[in-house]
N, C-alpha and C positions, 0 to 999 in steps of 0.2 A: 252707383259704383263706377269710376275711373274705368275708361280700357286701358286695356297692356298696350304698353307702345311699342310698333310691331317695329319700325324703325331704328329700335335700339336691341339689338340680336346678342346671346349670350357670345362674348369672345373667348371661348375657350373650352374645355370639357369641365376643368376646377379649377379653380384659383390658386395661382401661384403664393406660397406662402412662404417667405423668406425671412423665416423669425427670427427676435433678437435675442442675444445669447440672455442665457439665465444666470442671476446676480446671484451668488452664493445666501443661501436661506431663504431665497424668495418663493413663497408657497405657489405652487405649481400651476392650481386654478388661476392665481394672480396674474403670471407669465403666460396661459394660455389666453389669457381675456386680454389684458395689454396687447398679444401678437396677433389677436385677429382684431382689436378696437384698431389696429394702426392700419392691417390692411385693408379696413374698409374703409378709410380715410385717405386713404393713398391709391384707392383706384381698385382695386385686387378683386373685389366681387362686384364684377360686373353685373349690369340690370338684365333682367330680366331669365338670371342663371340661377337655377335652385342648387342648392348642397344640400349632403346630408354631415350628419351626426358624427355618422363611422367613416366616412370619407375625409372630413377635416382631422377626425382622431388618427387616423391613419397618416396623414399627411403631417400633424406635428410629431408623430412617435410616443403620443398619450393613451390613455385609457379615454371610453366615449364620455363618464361623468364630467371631467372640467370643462369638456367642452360643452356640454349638453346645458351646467351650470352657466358661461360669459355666455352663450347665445342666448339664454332667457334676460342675461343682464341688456343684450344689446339691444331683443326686441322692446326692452321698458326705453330703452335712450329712440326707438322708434328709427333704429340705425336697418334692423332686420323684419322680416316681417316671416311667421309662423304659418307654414304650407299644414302641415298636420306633425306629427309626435316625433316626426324622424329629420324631416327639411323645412331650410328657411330659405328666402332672395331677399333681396334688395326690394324696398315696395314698389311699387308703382310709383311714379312720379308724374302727377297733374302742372301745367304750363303755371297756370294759379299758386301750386305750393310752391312751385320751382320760385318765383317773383317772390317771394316772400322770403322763402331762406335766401336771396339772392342781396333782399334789403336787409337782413339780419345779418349777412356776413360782412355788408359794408359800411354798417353802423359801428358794428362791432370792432374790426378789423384798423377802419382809420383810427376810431378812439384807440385801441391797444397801441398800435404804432407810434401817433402822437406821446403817449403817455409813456412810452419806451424809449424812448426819443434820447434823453438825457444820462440811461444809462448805457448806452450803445458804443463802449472803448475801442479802443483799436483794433482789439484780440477778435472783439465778435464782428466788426467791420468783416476786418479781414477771413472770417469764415463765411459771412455773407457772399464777398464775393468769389469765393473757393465755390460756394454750393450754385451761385449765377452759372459760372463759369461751366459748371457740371451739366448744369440746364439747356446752356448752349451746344455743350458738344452732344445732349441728347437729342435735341431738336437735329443736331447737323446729321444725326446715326439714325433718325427714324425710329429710333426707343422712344415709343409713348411712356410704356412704363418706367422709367427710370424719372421723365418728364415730370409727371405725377409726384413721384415719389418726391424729390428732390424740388418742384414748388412748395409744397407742403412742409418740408424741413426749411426751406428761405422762409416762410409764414412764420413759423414756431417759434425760429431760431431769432427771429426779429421781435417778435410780442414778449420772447420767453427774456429778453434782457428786465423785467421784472417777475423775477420768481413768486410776486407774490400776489401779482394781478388776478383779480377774480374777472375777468375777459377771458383772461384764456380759457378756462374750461368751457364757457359760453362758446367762443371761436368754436372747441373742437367738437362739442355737441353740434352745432350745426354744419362743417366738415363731415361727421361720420354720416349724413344726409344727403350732402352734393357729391363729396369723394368719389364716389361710382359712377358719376356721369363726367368726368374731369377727362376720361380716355373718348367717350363721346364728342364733348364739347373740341379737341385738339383736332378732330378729323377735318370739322370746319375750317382750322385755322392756316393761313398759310404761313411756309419758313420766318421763323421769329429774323426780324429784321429792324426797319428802323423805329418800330416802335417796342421799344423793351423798356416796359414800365417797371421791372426793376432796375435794370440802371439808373433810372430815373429817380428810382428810391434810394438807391447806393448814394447819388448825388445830394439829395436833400439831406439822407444823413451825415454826408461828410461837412456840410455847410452849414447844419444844426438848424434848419427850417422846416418848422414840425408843418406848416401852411403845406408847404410842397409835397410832405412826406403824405399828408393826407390825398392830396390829390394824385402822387404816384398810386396809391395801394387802391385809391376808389377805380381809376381806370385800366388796373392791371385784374382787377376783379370783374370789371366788365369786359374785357376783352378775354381773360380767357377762358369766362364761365358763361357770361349775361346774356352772349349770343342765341343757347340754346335755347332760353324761354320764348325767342320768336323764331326759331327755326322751324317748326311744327313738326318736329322730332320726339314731342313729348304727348304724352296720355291727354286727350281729354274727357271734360267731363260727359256722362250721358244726356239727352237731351230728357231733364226731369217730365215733361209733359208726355212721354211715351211711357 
């Protein structure tokens, strides 16, 4: 069994949960599971933080069932991992699995991009760089999480110019995996500066060079996630011979 990586400390008491409003008919378990699939994809439960059951019910203003139902959903997505009948965290993360979701996100990610490429108008440029924009002023205010929050929406909002892509759900399964190490990985990092591998990708898309768009999104993956797997920030294995 993996040790708990003592280096990654829970930031917070619970997780801020800032859900998105509910669509007229939308059955309730559904809005509950969507608004905690996104905040753990967006950073919001931190590693190595247990929650409970009546503490997230509490905090959307539900009953403990719909929650008690998306959190079994998210332990099978392997997003949560199951303390005993009341609390879950974030699992442990091995250096090993980390490298692995790490090749999974950037296999996946240039192919989406690439393949996005051709449907990317004006309309979503220009929200592209609305949401860069928002990234910058986050990094300049010291909000990791808004950082988080708002890379992840520049990710979607760029794959998502094919509504019909089977990448993306791929992408977001392996998101709901690194997403809680994303406010870790930025502590390494310093003031976004001359290297902003989304503009970089803003640019390939304005010039319709899918070559380019690949190698923006390969290196913006590695700079602001790829570092952690050699930081020695993360779990490892025990030594099997003991």
């Amino acid at each position: 069994m993996p040790d708990d990586p003592p280096a990654l400390p829970a930031l917070g008491v619970e997780p801020r949960l800032p859900m998105p409003d509910r669509a007229p008919g939308e059955p309730i378990h559904q809005w509950v599971f969507q608004g905690l699939r996104h905040a753990i994809m967006s950073g919001r439960f931190p590693p190595g933080q247990a929650v409970t059951i009546r503490g997230l019910a509490e905090r959307m203003g539900v009953s403990s069932m719909p929650v008690r139902e998306a959190l079994r959903r998210l332990v099978a997505e392997r997003a949560l991992a199951l303390l005993d009948n009341r609390r879950v965290r974030v699992p442990v993360m091995t250096a090993e699995r980390f490298d692995e979701l790490l090749a999974a996100r950037t296999a996946l990610e240039t192919e989406a991009a690439a393949r996005a490429l051709s449907r990317i108008g004006p309309d979503r440029l220009a929200l592209l760089h609305r949401i860069n924009d928002a990234i910058d002023a986050a990094y300049a205010a010291g909000d990791s999480e808004t950082v988080v929050e708002q890379n992840l929406a520049f990710h979607l909002t760029l794959y998502g110019a094919r509504p019909e892509s089977v990448l993306v759900p791929l992408i977001e399964s392996v998101w709901l995996q690194t997403g809680p190490f994303m406010r870790a990985a930025l502590e390494d990092l310093p003031p976004q500066g001359a290297d902003d591998h989304h503009a970089e990708a803003l640019g390939a898309i304005a010039a319709n060079d899918a070559a380019a768009l690949r190698r923006a999104i390969r290196a913006d993956i590695e700079a602001g996630i790829g570092h952690l797997a050699r930081s020695g920030r993360l779990a490892r294995p025990r030594d099997r011979a003991a």
